[in-house]
Backbone as JSON, one array per atom type, in Angstrom:
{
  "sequence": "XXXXXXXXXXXXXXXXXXXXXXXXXXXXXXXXXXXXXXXXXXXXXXXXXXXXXXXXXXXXXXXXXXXXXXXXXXXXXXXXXXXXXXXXXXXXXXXXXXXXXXXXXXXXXXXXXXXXXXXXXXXXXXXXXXXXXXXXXXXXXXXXXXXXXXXXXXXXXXXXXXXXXXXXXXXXXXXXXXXXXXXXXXXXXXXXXXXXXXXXXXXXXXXXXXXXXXXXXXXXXXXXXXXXXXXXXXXXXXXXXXXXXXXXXXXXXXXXXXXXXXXXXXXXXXXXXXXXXXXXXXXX",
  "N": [[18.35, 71.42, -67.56], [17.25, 71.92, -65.07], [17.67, 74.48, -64.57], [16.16, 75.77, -66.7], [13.64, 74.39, -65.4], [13.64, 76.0, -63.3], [13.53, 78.61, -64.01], [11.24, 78.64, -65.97], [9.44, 78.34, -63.16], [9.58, 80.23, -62.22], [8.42, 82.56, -64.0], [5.89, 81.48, -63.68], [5.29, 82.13, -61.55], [6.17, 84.69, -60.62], [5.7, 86.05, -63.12], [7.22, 86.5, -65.13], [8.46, 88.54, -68.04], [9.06, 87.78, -71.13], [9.94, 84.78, -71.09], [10.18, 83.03, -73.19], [11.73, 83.69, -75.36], [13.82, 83.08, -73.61], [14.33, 80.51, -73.24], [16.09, 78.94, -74.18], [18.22, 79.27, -72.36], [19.98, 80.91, -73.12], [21.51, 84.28, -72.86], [20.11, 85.32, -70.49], [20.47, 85.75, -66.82], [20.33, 84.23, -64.03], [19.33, 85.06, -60.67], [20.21, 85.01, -57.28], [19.23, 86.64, -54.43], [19.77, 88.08, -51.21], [16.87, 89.19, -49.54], [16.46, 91.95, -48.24], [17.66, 94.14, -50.47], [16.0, 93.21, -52.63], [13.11, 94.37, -51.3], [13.75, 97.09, -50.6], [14.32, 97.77, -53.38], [15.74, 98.05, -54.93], [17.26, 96.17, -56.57], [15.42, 95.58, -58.89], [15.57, 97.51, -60.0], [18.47, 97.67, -60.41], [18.55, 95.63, -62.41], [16.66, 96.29, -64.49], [17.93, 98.59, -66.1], [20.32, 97.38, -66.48], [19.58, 95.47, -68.15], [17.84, 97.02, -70.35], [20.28, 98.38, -71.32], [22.22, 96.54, -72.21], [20.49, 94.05, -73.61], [20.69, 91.82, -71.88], [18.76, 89.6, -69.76], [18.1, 89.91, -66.57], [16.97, 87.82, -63.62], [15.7, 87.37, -60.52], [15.26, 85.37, -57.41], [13.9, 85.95, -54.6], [15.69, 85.4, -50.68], [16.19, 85.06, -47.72], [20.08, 85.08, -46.76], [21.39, 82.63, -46.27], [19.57, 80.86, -47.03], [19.65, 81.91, -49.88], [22.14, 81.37, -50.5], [22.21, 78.16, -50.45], [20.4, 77.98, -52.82], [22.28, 78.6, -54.54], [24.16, 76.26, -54.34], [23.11, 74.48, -55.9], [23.7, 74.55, -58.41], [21.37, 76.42, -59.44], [21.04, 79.11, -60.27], [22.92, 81.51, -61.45], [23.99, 83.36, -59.99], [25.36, 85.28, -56.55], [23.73, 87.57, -54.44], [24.31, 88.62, -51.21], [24.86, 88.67, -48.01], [26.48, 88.1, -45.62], [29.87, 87.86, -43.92], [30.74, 85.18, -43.28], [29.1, 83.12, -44.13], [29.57, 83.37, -46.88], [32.23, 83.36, -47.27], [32.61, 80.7, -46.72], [31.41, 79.39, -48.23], [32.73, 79.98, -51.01], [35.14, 78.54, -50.49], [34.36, 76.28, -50.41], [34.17, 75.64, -52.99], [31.89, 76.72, -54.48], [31.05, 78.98, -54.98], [32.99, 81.29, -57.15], [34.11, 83.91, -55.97], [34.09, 86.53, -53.61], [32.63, 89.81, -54.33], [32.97, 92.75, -53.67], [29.92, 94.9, -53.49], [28.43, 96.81, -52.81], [26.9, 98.63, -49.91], [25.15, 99.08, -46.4], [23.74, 100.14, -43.21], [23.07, 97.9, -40.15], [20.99, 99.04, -38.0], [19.84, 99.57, -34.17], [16.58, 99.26, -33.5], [13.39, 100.31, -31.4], [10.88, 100.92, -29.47], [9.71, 103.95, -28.44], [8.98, 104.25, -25.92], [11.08, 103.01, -24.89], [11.71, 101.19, -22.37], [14.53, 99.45, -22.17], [16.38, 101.57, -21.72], [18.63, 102.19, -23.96], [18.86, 104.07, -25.59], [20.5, 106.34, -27.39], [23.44, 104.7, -26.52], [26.97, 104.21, -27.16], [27.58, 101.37, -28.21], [26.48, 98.88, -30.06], [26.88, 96.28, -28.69], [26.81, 96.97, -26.13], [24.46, 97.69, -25.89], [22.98, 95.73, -26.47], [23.76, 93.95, -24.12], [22.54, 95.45, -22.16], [19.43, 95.06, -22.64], [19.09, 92.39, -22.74], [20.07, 91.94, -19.67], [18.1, 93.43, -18.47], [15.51, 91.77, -19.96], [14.01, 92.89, -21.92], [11.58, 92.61, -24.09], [13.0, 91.03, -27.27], [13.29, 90.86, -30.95], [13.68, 88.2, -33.2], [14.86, 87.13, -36.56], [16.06, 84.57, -36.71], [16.85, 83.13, -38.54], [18.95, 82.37, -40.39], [19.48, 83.87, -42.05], [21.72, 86.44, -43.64], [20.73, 89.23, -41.75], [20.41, 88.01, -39.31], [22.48, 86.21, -39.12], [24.48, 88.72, -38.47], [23.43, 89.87, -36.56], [23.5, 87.77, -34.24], [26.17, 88.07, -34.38], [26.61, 90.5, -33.21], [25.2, 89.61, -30.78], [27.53, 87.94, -29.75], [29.62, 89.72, -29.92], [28.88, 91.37, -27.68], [29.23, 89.39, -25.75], [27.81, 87.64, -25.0], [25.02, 84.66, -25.5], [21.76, 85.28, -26.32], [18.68, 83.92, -24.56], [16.26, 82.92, -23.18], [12.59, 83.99, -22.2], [12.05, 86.74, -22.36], [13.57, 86.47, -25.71], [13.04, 86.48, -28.21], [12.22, 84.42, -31.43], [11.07, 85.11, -34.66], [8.47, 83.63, -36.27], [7.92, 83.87, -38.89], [10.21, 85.09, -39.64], [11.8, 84.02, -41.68], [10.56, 85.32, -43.94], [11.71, 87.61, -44.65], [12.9, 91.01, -43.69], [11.25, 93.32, -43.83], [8.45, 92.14, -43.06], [9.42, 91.1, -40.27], [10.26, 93.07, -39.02], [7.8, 94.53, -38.79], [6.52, 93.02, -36.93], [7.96, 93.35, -35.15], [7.58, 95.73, -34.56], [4.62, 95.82, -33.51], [5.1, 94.29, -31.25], [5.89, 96.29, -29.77], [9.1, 95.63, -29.7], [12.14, 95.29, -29.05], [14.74, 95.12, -32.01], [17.58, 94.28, -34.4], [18.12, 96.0, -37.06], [18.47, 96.71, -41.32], [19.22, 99.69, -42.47], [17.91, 100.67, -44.3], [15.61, 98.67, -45.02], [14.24, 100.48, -42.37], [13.82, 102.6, -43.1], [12.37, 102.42, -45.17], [9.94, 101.76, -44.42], [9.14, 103.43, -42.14], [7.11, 105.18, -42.05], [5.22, 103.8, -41.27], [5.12, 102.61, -39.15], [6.08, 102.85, -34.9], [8.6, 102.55, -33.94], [11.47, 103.36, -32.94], [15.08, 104.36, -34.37], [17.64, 103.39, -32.06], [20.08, 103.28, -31.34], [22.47, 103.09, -33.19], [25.67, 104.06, -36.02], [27.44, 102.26, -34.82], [30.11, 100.74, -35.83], [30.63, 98.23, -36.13], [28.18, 97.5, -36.52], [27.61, 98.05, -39.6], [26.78, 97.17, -42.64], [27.6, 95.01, -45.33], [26.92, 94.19, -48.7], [27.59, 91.34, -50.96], [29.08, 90.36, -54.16], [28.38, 87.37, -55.42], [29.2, 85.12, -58.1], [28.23, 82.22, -59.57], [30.14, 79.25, -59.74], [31.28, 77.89, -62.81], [33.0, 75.74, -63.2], [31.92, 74.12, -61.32], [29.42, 73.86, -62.05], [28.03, 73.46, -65.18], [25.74, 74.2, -66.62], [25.86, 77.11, -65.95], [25.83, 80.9, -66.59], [28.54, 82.26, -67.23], [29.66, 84.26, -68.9], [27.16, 85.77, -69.69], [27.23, 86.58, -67.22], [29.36, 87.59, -65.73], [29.62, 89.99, -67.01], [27.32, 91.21, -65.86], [28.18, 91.5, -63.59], [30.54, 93.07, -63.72], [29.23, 95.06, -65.01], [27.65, 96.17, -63.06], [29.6, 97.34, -61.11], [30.79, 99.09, -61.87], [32.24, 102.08, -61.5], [30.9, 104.06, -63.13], [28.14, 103.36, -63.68], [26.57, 100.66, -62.38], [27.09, 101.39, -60.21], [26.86, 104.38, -60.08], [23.86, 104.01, -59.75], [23.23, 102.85, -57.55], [24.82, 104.77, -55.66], [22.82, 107.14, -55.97], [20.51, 105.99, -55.17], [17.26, 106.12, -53.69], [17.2, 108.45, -52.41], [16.19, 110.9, -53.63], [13.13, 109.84, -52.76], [13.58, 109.49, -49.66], [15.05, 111.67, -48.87], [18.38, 110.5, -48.43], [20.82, 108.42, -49.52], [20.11, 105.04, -49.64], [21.74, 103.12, -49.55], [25.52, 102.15, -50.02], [27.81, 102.88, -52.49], [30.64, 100.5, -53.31], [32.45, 99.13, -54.31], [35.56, 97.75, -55.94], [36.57, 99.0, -57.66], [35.42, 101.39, -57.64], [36.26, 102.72, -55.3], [38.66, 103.34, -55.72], [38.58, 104.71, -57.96], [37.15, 106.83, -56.61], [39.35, 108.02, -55.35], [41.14, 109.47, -56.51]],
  "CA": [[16.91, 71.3, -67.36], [16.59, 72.29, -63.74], [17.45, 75.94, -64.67], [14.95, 76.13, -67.62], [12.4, 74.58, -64.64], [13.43, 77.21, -62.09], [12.97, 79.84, -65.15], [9.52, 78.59, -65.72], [9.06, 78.11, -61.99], [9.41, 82.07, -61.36], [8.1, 82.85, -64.73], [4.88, 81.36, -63.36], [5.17, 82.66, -59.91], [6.21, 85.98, -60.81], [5.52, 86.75, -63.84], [8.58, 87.08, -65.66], [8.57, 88.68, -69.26], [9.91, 87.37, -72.39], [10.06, 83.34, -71.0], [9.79, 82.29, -74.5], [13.37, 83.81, -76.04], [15.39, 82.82, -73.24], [13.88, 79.36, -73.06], [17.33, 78.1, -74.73], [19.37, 79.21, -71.44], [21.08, 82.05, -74.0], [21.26, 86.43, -72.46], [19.53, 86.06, -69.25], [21.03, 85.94, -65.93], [19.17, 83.87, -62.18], [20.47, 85.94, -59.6], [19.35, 84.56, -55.66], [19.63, 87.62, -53.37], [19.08, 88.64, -49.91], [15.6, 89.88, -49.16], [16.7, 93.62, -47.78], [17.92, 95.22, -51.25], [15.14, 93.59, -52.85], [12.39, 95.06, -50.83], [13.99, 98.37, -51.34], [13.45, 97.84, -55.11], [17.16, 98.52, -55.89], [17.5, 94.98, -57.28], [15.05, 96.13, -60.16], [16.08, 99.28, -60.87], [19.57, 97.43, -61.9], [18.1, 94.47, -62.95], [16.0, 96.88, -65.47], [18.77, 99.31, -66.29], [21.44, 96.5, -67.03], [18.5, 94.71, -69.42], [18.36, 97.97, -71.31], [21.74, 98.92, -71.94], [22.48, 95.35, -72.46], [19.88, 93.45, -73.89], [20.55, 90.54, -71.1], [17.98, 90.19, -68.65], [18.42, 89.4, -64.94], [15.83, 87.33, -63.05], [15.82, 87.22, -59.06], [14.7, 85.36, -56.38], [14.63, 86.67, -52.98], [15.75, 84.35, -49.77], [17.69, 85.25, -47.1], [21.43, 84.63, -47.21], [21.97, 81.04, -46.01], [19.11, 80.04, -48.47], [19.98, 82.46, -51.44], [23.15, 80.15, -51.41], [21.46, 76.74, -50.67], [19.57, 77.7, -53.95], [23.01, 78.29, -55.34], [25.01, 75.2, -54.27], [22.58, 73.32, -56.32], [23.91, 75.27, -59.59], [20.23, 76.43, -60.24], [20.97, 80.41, -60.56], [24.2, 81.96, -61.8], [25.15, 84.86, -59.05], [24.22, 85.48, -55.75], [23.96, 88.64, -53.56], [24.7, 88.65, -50.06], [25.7, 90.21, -46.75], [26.72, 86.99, -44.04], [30.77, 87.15, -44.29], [31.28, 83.49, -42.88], [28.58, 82.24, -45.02], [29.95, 83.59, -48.44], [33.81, 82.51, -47.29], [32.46, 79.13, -46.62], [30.66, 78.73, -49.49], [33.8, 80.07, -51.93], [36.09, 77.72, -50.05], [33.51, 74.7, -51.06], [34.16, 75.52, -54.46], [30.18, 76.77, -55.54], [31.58, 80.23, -55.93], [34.29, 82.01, -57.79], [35.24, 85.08, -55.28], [33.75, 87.38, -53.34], [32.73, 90.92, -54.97], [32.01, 93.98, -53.04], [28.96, 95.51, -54.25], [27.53, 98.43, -52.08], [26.55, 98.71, -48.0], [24.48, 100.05, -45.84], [24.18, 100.08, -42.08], [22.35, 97.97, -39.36], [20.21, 99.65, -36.87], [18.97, 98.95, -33.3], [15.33, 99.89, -33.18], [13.16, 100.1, -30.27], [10.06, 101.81, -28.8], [9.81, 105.31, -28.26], [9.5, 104.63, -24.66], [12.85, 102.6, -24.72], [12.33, 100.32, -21.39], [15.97, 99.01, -21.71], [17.0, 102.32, -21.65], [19.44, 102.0, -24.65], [19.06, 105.15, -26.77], [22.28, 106.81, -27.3], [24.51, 104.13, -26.31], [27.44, 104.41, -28.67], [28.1, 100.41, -29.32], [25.45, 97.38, -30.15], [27.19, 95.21, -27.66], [26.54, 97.49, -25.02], [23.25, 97.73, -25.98], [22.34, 94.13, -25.97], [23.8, 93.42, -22.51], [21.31, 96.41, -21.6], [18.22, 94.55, -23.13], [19.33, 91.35, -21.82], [19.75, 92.71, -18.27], [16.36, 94.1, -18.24], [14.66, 90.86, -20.03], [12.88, 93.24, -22.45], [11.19, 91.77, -25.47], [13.88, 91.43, -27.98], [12.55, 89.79, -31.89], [15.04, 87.81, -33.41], [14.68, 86.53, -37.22], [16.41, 83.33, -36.68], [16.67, 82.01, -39.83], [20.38, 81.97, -40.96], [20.33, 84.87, -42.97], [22.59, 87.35, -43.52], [20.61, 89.93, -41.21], [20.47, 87.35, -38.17], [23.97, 86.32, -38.43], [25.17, 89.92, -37.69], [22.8, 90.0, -35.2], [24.12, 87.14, -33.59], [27.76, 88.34, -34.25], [26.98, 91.29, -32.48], [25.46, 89.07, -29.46], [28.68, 87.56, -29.22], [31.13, 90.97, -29.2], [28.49, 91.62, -26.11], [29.8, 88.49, -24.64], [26.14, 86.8, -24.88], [23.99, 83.69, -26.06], [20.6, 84.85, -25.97], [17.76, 82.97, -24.23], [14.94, 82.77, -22.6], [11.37, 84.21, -22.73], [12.22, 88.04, -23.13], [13.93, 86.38, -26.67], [11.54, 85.77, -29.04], [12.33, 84.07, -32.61], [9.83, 85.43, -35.12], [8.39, 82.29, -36.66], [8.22, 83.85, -40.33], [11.29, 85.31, -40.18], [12.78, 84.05, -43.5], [10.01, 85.82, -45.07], [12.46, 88.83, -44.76], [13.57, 92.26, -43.12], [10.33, 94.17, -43.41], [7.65, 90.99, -41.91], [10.41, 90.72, -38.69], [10.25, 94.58, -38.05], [6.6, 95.26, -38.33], [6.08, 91.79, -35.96], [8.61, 94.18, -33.81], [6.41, 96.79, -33.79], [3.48, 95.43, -32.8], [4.83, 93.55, -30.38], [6.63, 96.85, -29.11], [10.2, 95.03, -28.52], [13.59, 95.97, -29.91], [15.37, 93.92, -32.89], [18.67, 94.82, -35.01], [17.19, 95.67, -38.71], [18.78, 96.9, -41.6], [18.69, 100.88, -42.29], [17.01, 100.81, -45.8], [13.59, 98.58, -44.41], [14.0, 100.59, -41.61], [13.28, 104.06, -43.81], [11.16, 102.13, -46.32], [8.47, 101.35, -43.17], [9.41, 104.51, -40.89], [5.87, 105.9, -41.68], [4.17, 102.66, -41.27], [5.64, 101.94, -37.9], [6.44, 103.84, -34.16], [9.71, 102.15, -33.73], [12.42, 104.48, -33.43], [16.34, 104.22, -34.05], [17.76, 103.92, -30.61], [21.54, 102.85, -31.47], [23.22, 103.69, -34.82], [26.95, 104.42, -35.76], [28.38, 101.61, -34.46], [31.45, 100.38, -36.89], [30.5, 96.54, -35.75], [26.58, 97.44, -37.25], [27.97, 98.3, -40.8], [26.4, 95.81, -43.61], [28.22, 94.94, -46.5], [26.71, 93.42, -49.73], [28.95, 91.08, -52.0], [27.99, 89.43, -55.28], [29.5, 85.69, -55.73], [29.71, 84.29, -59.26], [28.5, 81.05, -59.23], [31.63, 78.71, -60.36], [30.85, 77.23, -64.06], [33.42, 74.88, -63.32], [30.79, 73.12, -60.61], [28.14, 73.38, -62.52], [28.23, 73.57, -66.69], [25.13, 75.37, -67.02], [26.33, 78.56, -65.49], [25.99, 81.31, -67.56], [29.35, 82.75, -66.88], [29.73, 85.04, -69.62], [26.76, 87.0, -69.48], [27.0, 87.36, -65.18], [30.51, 88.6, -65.61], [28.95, 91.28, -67.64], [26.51, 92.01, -65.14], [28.92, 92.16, -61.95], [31.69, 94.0, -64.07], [28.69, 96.28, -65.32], [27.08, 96.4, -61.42], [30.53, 97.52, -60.29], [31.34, 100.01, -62.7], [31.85, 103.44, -60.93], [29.81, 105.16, -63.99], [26.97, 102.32, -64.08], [25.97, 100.24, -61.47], [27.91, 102.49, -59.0], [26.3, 105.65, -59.68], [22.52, 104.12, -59.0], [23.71, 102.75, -56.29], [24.99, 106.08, -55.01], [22.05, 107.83, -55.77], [18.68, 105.24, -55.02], [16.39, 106.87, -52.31], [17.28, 110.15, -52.55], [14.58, 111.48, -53.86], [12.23, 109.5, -51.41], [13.71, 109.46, -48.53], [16.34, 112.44, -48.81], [18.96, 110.18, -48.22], [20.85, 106.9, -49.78], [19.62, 103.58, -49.05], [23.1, 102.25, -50.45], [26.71, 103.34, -50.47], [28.7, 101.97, -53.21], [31.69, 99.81, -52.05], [33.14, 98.28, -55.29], [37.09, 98.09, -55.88], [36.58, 100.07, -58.67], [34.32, 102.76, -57.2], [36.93, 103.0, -54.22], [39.74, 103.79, -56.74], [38.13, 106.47, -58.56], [37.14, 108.26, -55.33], [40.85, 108.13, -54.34], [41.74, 110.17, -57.69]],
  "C": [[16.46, 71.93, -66.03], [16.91, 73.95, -63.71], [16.46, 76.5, -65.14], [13.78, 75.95, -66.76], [12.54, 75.67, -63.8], [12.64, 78.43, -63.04], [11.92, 79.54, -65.35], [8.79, 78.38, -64.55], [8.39, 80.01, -61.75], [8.99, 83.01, -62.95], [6.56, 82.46, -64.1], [4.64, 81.97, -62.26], [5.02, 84.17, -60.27], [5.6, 86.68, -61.85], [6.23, 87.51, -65.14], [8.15, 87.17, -67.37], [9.51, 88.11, -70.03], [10.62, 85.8, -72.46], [10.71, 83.01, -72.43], [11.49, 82.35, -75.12], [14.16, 83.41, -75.31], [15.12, 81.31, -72.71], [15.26, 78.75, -73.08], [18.56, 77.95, -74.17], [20.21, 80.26, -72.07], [20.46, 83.6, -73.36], [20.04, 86.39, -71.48], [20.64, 85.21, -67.72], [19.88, 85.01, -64.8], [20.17, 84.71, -61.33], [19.44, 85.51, -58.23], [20.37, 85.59, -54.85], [18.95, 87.8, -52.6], [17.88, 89.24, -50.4], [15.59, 91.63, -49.31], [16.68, 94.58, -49.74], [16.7, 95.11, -52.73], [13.63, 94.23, -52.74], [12.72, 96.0, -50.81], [13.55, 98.58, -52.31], [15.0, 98.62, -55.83], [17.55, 97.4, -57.08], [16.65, 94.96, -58.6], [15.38, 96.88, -60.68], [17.52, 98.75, -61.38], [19.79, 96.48, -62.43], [17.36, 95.11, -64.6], [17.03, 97.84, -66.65], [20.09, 98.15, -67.18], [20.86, 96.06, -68.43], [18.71, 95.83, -70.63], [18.86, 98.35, -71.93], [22.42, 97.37, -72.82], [22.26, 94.1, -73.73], [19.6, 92.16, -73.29], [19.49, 90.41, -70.09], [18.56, 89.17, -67.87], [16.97, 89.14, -64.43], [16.06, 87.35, -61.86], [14.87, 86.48, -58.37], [14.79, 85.17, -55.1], [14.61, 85.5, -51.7], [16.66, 85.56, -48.7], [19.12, 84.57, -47.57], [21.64, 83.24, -47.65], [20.9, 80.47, -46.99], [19.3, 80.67, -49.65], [21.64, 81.02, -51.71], [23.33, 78.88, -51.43], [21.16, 76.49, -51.76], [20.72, 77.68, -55.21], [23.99, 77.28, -55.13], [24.07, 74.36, -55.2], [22.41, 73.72, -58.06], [22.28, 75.84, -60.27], [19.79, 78.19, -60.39], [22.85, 80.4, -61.06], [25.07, 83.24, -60.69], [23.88, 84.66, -58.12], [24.55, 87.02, -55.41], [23.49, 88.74, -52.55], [25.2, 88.99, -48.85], [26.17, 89.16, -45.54], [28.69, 86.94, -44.52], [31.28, 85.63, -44.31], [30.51, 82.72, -43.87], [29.01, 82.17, -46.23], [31.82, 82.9, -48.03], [33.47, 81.21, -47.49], [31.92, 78.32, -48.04], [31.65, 78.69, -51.18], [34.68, 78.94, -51.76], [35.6, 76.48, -51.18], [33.74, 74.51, -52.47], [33.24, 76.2, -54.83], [30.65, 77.95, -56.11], [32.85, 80.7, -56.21], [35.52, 83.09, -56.5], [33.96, 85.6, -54.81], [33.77, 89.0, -53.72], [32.26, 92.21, -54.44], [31.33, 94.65, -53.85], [28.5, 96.83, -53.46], [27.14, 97.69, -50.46], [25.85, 99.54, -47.39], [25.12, 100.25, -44.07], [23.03, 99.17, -41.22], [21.95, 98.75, -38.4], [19.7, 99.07, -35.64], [17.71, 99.47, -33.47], [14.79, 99.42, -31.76], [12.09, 100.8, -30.39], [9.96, 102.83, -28.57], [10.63, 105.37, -26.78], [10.28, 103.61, -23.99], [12.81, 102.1, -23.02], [13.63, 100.09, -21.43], [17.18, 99.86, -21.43], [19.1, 102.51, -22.05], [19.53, 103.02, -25.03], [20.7, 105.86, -26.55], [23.07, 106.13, -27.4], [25.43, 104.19, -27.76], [28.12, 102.49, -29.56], [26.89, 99.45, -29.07], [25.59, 96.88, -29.06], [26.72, 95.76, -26.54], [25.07, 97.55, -24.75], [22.37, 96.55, -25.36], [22.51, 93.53, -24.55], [22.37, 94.51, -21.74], [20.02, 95.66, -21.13], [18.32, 93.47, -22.72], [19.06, 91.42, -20.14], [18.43, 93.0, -17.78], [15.03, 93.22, -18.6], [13.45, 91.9, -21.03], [12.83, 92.45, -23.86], [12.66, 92.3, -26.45], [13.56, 90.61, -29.53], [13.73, 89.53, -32.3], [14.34, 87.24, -34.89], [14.72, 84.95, -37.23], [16.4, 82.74, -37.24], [17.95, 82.0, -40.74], [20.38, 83.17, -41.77], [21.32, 85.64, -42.54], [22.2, 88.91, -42.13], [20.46, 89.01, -39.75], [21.84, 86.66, -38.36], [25.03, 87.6, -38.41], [24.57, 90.17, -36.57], [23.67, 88.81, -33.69], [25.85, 87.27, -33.13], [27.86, 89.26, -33.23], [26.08, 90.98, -30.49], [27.02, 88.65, -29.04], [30.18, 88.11, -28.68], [30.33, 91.4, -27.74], [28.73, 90.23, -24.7], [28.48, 87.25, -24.62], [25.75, 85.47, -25.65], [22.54, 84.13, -25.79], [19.67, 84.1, -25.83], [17.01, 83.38, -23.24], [13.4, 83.51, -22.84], [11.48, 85.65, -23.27], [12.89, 87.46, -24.95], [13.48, 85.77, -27.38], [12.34, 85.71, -30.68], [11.0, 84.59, -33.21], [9.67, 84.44, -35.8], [8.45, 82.61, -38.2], [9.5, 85.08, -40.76], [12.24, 85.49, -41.35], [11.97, 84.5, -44.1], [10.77, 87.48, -45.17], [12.36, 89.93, -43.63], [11.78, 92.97, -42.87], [8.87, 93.2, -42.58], [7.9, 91.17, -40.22], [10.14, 92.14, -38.02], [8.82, 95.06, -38.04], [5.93, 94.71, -37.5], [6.83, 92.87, -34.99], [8.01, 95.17, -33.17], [5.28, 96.67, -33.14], [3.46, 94.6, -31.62], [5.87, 94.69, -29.54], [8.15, 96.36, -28.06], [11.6, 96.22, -29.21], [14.29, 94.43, -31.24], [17.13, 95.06, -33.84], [17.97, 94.39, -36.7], [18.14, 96.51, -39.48], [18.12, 98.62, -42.1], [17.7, 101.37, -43.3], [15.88, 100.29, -45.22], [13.42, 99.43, -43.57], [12.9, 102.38, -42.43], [12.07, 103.77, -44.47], [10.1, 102.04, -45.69], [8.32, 102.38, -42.55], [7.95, 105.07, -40.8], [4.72, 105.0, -41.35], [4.42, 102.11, -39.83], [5.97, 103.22, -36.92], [7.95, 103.19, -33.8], [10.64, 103.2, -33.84], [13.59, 103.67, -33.29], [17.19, 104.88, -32.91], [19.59, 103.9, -30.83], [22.07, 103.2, -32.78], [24.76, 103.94, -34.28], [28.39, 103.21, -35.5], [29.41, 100.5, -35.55], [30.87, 98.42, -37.13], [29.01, 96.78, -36.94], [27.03, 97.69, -39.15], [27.83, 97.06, -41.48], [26.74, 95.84, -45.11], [27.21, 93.43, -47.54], [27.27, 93.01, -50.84], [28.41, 90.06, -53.22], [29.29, 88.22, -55.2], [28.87, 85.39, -56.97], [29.67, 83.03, -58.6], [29.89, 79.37, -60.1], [30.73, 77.48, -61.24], [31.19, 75.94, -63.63], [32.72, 73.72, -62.39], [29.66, 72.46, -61.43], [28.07, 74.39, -64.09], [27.45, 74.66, -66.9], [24.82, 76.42, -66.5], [26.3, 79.34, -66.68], [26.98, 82.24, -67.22], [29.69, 84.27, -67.62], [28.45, 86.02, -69.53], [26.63, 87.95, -67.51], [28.2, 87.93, -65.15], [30.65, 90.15, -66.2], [28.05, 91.97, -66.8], [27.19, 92.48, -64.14], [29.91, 92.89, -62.73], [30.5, 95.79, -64.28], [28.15, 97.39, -63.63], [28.17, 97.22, -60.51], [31.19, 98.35, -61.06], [31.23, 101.61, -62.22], [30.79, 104.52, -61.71], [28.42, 104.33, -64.35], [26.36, 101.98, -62.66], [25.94, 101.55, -59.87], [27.07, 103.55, -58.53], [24.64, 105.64, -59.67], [22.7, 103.79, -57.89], [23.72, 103.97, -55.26], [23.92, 106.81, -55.17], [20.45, 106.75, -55.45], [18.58, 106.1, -53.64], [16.63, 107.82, -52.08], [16.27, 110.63, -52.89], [13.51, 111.06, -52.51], [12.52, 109.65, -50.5], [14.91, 110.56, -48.06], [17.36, 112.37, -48.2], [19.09, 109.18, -48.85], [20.23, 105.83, -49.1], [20.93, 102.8, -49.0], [24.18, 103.17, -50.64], [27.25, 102.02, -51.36], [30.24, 101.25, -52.94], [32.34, 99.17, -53.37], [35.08, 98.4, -55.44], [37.11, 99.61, -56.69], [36.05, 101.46, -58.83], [35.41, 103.45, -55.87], [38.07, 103.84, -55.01], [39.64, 104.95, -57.24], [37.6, 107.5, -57.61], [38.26, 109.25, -55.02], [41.42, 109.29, -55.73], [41.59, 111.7, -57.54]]
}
């Protein structure tokens, strides 16, 4: 029952087609994913694509990390997708999910101001960066809301040795409303923040923020699908989500939109594909 209400929850909210046939819990999919890949609009394109080929449909709704898998400890989606490693270990351990599944990656970014007070640009690692911006007390925005894009942020305070605090370090208060909210609050409040490289393209003409830092091995953001574990919770629909992450992870399917989204727009990926199975067939 509390699936069928979520499904009429985001059937009312959103808007979701075809309520009526999958009323019975039979060939559709809940999927709770990070914010970032759905504000891209990748999360439709193989949410739409899978439906197609398929006939299953996939439903989403977007949270950051630490609440995409709040919403799944309480068995009320079937898969998540995610980018916090500690949060997805912790949460497999607990039992809720099956495994961790590499799905595709991008990269974080520092952004900043043109005219770069902390006099970061170039530097070649995050950490170095942040002691910079620290040092100097310049505005720095921070999500602060457990997701997956504020605990790399925080990870990569801590390879700089740091706890940030005080008034230069500003929490953005709607934060968990995602990646692109946090960076256009950044812009306007001309600071610096660590954002992911896809909002950063998807806004670039809507914003003066430039990328001051890049490259750095530590900034690299990985997205992993978890299978939520039947054996927790009955009404999992195990069988058709193992169809979607086997299909999602298929070097000639999921793989190869993956590898090609935003090309066209932005004459460059948004997304590299990262699957076992996509790694394998490279290597051939």
């Amino acid at each position: 029952m509390k699936r069928l209400f979520l499904y009429l929850l985001m059937f009312l909210l959103l808007g979701l087609p075809g309520m009526a046939a999958a009323a019975d819990g039979s060939k559709f999919i809940l999927l709770s994913s990070t914010i970032g890949p759905i504000d891209s609009g990748i999360v439709d394109v193989l949410e739409n694509q899978f439906e197609k080929e398929s006939g299953i449909r996939v439903r989403h709704v977007g949270a950051g990390t630490g609440l995409a898998l709040d919403i799944a400890r309480k068995g009320n989606v079937d898969l998540v997708m995610v980018h916090a490693k500690s949060l997805e270990e912790k949460f497999v351990q607990e039992g809720f999910g099956t495994r961790r599944i590499p799905l595709m990656y991008n990269d974080f970014v520092l952004v900043g101001s043109a005219a770069d007070p902390a006099g970061i640009r170039g530097m070649k690692t995050a950490a170095e960066a942040l002691r910079k911006i620290s040092e100097k007390g310049v505005t720095f925005i921070s999500r602060g809301d457990k997701s997956g894009t504020h605990v790399a942020e925080m990870e990569l305070w801590n390879k700089a040795g740091l706890k940030p605090s005080g008034p230069w370090y500003k929490v953005y208060e709607k934060g968990s409303e995602g990646n692109a909210p946090t960076l256009k609050y950044t812009d306007q409040q001309g600071a610096y923040t660590v954002i992911d490289r896809a909002t950063y393209l998807a806004l670039k003409d809507q914003i003066k923020l430039a990328v001051l830092v890049e490259g750095d091995e530590a900034m690299l953001n990985y997205i992993n699908l978890i299978p939520v574990n039947q054996k927790k919770f009955k009404t999992v629909n195990a069988t058709d989500t193992t169809s979607f992450v086997n299909w999602l992870t298929n070097p000639k399917k999921g793989q190869l939109i993956i590898r090609d989204f935003g090309k066209d727009k932005y004459g460059a990926p948004l997304f590299f594909p990262n699957s076992e199975a996509w790694r394998k067939a490279q290597k051939k």
